[in-house]
C-alpha positions as CSV (number, residue, x, y, z in Angstrom):
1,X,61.5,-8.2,-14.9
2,X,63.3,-8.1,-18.3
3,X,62.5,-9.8,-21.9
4,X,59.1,-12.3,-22.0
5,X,58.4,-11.7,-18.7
6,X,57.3,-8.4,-18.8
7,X,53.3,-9.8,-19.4
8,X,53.8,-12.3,-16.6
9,X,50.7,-11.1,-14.8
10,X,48.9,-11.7,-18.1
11,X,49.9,-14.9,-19.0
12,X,50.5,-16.6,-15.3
13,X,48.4,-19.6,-15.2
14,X,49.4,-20.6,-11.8
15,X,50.7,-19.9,-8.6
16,X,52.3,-23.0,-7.2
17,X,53.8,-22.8,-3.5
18,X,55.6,-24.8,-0.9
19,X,54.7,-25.0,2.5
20,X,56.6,-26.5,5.9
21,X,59.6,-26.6,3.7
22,X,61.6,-24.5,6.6
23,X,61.6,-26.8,9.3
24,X,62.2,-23.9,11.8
25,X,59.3,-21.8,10.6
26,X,56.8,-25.6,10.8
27,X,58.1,-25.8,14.2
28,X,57.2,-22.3,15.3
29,X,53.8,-22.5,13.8
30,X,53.0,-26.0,15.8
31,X,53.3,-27.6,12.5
32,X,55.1,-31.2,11.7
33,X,57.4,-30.9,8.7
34,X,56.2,-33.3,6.2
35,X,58.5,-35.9,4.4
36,X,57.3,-34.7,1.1
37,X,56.7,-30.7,0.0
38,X,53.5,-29.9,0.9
39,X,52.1,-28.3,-2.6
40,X,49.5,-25.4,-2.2
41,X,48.2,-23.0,-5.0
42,X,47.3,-18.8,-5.3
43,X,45.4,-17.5,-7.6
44,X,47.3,-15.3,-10.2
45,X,45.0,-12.5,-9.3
46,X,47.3,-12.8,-6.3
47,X,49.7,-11.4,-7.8
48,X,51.1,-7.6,-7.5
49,X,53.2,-5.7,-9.7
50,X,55.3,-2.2,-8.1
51,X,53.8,0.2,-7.6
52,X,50.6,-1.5,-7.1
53,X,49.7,-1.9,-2.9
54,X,48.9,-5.3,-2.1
55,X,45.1,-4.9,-0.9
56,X,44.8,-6.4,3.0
57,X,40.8,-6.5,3.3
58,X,39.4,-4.5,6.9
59,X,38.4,-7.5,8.4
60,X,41.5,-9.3,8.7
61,X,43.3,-8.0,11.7
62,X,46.8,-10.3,11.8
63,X,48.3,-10.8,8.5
64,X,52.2,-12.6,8.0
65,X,54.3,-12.0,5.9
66,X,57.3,-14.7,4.4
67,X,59.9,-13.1,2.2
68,X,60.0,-15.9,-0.5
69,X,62.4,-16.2,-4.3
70,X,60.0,-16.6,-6.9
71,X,61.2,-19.2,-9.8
72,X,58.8,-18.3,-13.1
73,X,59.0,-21.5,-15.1
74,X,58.5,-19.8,-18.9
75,X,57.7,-23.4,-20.6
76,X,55.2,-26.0,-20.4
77,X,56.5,-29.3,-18.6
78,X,55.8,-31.5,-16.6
79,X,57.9,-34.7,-14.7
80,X,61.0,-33.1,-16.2
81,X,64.6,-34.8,-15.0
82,X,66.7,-32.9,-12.7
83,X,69.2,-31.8,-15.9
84,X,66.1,-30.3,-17.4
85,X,64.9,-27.9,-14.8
86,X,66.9,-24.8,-15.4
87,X,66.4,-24.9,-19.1
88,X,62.9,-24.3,-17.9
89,X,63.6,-21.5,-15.9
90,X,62.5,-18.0,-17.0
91,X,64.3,-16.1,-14.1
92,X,63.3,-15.4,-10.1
93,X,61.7,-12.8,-8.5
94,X,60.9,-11.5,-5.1
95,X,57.9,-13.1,-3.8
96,X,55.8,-12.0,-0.4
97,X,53.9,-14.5,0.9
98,X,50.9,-12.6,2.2
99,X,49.1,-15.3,4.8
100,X,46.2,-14.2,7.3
101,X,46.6,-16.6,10.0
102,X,43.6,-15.8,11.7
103,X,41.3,-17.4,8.9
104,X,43.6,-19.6,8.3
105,X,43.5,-21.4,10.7
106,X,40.0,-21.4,11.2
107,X,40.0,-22.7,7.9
108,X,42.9,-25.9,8.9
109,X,40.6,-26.3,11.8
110,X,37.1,-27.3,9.3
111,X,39.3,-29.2,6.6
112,X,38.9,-26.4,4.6
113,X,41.6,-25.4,1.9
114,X,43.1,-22.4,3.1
115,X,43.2,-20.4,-0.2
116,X,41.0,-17.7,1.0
117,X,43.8,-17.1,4.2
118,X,46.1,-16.6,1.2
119,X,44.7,-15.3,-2.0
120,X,42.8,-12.6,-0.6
121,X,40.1,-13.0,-3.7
């Protein structure tokens, strides 16, 4: 990372993530693909700078892993117009979505958020 975003970890507020936006990937999981994104959240603490290891806790045997592209939004906005958004945009990064399926879907199966299956806090 080059320039302001050197302190993301400090100053991230939020992780904000799509889901069963690959229609492929829905379908493999059993999943429906929705008409509109399907918004979930992880907590900052989520996130891992190099050389740092991504802590997997013991108990968790199965754990996924999605190769995402991180867009870090630098500004505050909100309901911006389509001509707006890359003025916005700070720059990308490689993202790993870390996901234990396990709990998960233990999780789907209460009506429980799933954040734990995600965040690993």
């Amino acid at each position: 990372m080059t320039g302001s975003l050197k302190n993301f970890r400090s100053i991230c507020k939020k992780i904000i993530c799509i889901g069963r936006n690959y229609s492929e990937h829905a379908s493999e999981l059993g999943n429906v693909v929705p008409s509109k994104p399907m918004i979930f959240m992880k907590p900052p603490s989520a996130f891992v700078l190099e050389p740092n290891k991504i802590i997997i806790p013991s108990e968790w045997d199965e754990l996924h892993h999605e190769v995402e592209l991180g867009v870090i939004i630098d500004k505050q906005c909100r309901n911006i117009d389509k001509d707006q958004v890359e003025a916005n945009i700070g720059g990308y990064c490689l993202a790993l979505d870390m996901t234990a399926r396990k709990v998960q879907d233990q999780l789907k199966k209460q009506g429980h958020p799933w954040l734990l299956a995600k965040g690993f806090d």
